[in-house]
N, C-alpha and C positions, 0 to 999 in steps of 0.2 A: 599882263596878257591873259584873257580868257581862256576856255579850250576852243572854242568856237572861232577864236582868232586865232588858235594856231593851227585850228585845220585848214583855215582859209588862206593860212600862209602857206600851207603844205601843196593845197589845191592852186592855187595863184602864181604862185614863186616858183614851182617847176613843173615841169611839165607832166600829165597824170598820162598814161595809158590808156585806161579806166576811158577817159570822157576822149581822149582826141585820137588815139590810135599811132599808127605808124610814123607821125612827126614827133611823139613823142618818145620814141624807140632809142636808147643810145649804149647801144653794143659796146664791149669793153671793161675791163674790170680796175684802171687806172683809178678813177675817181672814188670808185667804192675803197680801194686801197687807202686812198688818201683822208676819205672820212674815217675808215676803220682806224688809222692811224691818230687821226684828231682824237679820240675816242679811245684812246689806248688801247687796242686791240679784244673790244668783249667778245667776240667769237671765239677766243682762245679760250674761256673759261666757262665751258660747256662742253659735253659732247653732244655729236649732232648725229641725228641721221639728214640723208638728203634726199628727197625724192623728186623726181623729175617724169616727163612723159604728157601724150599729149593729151591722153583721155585718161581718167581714173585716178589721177596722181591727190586730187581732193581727197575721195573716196578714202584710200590708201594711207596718208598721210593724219587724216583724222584717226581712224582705225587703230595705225600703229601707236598714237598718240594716247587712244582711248585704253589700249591694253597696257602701254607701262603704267598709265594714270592708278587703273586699277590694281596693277603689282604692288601700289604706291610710292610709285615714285614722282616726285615735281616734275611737271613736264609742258617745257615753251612747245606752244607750237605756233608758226608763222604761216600763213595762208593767202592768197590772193583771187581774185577781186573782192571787195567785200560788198555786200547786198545791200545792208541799209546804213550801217554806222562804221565807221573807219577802223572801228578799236574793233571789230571780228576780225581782222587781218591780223591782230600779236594777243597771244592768251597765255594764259598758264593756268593750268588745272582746269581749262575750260573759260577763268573768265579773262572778260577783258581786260585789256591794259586802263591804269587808272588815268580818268584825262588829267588828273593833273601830271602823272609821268609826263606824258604828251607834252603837255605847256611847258615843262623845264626842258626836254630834251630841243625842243625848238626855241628855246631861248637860248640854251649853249650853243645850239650851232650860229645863233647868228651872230653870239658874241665870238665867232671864231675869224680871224683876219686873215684874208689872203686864201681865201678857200674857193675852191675852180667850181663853176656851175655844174650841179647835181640835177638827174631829176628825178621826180618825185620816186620812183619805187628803189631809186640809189639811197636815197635819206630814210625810207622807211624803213628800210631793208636796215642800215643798221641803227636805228629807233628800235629794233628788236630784239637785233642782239644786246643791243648795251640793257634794254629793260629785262632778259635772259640772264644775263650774268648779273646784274643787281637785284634780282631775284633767286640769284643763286640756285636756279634750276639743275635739276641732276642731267635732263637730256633735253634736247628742243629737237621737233622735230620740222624740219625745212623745206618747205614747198619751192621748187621752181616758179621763178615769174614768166617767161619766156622764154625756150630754147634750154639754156645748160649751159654750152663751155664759157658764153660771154655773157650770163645774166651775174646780176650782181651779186646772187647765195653764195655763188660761185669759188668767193673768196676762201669760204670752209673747208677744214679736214676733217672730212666726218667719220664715224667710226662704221660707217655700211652706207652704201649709195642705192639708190631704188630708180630702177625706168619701168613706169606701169607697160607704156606700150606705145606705136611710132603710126602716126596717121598724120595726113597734111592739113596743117593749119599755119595760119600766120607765114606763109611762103612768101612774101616779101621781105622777109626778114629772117628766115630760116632755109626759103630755096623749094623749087617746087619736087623735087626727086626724093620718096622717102630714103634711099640709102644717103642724101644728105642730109637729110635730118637727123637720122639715126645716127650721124657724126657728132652734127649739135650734142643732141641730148646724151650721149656718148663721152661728153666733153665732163661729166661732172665723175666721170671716173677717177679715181687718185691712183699713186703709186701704192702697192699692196694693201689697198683698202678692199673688203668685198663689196663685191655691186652684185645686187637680185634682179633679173628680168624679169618682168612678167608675160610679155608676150611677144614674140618675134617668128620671125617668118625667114624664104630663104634668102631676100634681100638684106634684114638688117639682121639676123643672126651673127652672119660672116661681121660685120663691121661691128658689132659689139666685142667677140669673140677678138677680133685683134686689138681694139684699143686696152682690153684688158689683159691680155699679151705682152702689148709692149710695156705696159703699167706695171705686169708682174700683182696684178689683184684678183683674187678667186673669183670666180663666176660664176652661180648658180642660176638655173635655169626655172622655174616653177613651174611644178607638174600641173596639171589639170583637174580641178576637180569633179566629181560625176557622182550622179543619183542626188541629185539635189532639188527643192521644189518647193514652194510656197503655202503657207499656213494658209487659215480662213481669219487671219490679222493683217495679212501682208508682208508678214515676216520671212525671208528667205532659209529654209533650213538646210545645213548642210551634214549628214547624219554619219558621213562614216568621213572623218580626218584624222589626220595623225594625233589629233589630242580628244576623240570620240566627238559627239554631237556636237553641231555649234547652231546657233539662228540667232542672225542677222537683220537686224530691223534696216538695212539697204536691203532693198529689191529693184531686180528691171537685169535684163538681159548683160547688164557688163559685169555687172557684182561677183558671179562666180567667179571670174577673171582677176581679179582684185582681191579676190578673198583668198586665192589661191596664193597670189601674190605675197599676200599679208601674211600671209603663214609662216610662205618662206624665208621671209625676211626677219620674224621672229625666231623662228629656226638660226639664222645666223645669228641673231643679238645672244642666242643664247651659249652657241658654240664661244661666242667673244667672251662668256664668265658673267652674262646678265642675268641673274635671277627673274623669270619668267614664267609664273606658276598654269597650266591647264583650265584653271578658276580664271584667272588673271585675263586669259585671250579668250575665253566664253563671254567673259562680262563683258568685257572690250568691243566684241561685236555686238551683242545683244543692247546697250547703252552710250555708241558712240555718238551719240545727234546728243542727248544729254549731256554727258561727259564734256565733251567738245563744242556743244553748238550751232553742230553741222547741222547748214541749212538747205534745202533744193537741191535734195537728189532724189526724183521722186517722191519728192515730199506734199501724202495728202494734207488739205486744208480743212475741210469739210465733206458732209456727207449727202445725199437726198438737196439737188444732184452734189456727184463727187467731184471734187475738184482736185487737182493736182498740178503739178508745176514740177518742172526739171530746167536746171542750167546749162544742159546738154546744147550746145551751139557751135559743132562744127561736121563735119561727113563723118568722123568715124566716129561722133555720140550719138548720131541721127541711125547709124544701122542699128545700134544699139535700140531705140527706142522707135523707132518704124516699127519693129515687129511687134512692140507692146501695145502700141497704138492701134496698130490694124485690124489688132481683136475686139475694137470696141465697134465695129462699122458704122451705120448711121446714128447711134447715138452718141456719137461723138461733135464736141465744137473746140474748135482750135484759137487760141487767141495768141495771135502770131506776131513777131517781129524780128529784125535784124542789124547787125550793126554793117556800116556799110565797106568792111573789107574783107564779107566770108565771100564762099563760094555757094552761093545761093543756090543754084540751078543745080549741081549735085546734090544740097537739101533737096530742094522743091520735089524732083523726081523720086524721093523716096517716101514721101508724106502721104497718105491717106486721101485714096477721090472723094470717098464718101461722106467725108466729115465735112461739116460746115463752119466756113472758115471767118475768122473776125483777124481783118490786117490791121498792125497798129505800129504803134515805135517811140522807143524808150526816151526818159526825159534827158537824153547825152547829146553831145554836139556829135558824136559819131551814127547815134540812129538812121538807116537806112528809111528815108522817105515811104510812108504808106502805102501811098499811090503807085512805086515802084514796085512796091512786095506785092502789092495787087497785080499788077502788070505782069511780073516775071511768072507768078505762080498760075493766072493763066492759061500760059503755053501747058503746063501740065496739069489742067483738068480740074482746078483746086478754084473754089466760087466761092465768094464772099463779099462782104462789106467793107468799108474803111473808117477808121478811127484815130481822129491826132491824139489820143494816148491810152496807156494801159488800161486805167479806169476805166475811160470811156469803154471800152472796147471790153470788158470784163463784166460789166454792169448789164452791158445791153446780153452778152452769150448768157449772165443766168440770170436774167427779166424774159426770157424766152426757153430756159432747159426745164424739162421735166426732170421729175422726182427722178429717176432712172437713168438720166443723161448722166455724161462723163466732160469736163470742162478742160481742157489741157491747155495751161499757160505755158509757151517757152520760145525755142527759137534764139534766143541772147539772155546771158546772164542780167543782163538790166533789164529787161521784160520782165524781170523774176523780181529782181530787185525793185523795180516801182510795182508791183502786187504785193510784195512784202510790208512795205511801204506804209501802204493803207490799209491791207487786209491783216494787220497782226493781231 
């Protein structure tokens, strides 16, 4: 077996999120049980943190990833979607898994008998820990794939839980009322484990505040951070924290949020007996895309015109970067698309009149029809052109930007992902 044939078995054989969306959703954590069992239990042989939420928890999760790295410590870290190659979903030290990992772990599991339909982010998910513990990682750190109580990470006892923060997405499957989300994602609390909030309000306060209650797990709150503000790099500086100066090569209106977050959550690893040096979480911020890998959070490509690209694709990444947007007015071009189970028309009404817009949509079987994103965006004021793909629609906004223009790819993580694609 190739690697190329075992992604295709990955991709083929069960069902991806990724490309088909809600039919491929399967809540529950029985099956993941049973793989982790086939598997001898690698999730045991690591500690984890877990983080969860519905905006930032990338952010976040890279970060915290980046500061033990540079403590030096070994550190898996597990991520989801991944933009161009499969193997940025499981890393350690930043890099990827090797494909040949890959190719054995999907040959064991198909030499395994008798084993109940998986899909695809149940089998990845633990493809990660078993490559964690045969890498003998000191810590991994574990992104949420959807939701918390019934996603597959879920199986973990982690040594600290993290929820960046509770905005509606994926309400078909998580419910459209944030205090039931904030259950969901609530759901990755353990019995006397600490969990870090990062932002809550007076709907999911109360419902975090009880699950960790009844759990009997500490619960810290993260303060706010303030006086904070951007380099002539683009680096985010945050000058007065509890560990003096930090700057953060994320920038864009959620970071402070996240950073705040980050803090406090190393605050806790450290109260647990984790050596965590001052130096350790400066470097951490200042080299996590590095470090890690991290790709498309605000991530410029180019300069004269600028280009940029964010993964931001749902209402509460969109307040987040409406404001950053809006300060570009008419020199701004939009190269838009979406997948077709967001809530578009809560986007569209926060997007930019001014900018002119190129509709497009990703090479997924879930892309939201062009002609649709044209359609809806419309009703609110927003003119453009249409384009059956990224490319297309990328080529033509800078065969027409001036030196001075600003070129903004986003709207869906695979908008991003096919500009990665081609533009690396």
């Amino acid at each position: 077996m190739t690697y190329d044939e075992a992604v295709k078995f990955l991709y083929d054989a069960t069902p991806q999120f990724q490309q088909i969306g809600a039919a491929a959703y399967k809540p529950g954590l029985d099956s993941t049980h049973t793989l982790d069992l086939a598997f001898g239990h690698p999730h045991r042989k690591f500690r984890a943190i877990h983080v969860a939420g519905t905006n930032g928890k990338g952010s976040t999760a890279h970060t915290i990833a980046a500061i033990l790295q540079s403590q030096g410590y070994k550190i898996g870290l597990y991520t989801s979607p991944h933009l161009v190659d499969f193997r940025e979903r499981i890393r350690v030290n930043g890099q990827k898994i090797e494909k040949q990992a890959v190719v054995d772990f999907i040959k064991r599991y198909q030499s395994i008998e008798n084993m109940p339909y998986v899909s695809f982010f149940e089998l990845t998910t633990i493809m990660a820990f078993d490559y964690f513990a045969s890498q003998s990682v000191d810590f991994a750190v574990i992104e949420v794939g959807l939701g918390g109580r019934l996603d597959s990470t879920n199986i973990i006892s982690p040594i600290l839980s993290v929820i960046t923060n509770i905005s509606k997405d994926h309400v078909a499957q998580l419910g459209d009322s944030i205090a039931g989300i904030a259950a969901e994602k609530a759901g990755i609390i353990k019995p006397g484990i600490p969990v870090v909030i990062g932002e809550s309000n007076d709907i999911t306060r109360p419902v975090f505040l009880s699950v960790a209650a009844r759990n009997e797990s500490p619960i810290f709150f993260a303060p706010p951070l303030y006086g904070y503000h951007v380099d002539n790099n683009g680096d985010m500086i945050y000058p007065e924290t509890s560990v003096g100066e930090i700057t953060s090569v994320l920038s864009g209106d959620c970071q402070p949020k996240n950073a705040a977050t980050i803090l406090t959550a190393v605050n806790c690893l450290r109260t647990l007996g984790i050596k965590i040096s001052n130096e350790a979480i400066k470097s951490g911020f200042l080299k996590v895309c590095e470090l890690t890998g991290l790709m498309g959070r605000w991530m410029k490509l180019s300069s004269n015109p600028t280009v940029i690209c964010d993964t931001g694709h749902n209402v509460g990444g969109w307040e987040y970067l409406s404001k950053r947007l809006a300060s570009f007015g008419d020199k701004l071009k939009m190269v838009i698309g979406f997948v077709n189970d967001k809530d578009i028309r809560s986007i569209m009404q926060m997007m930019p009149t001014d900018a002119e817009y190129y509709f497009t949509r990703a090479s997924i079987p879930r892309a939201l029809d062009e002609k649709e994103v044209k359609r809806v965006a419309a009703e609110y004021g927003l003119k453009g052109e249409c384009y059956g793909s990224v490319k297309e629609a990328y080529t033509a906004a800078k065969a027409t930007a001036l030196s001075d223009d600003t070129i903004f790819v986003g709207g869906s993580t695979f908008v991003v992902a096919d500009l990665l694609s081609f533009n690396s």
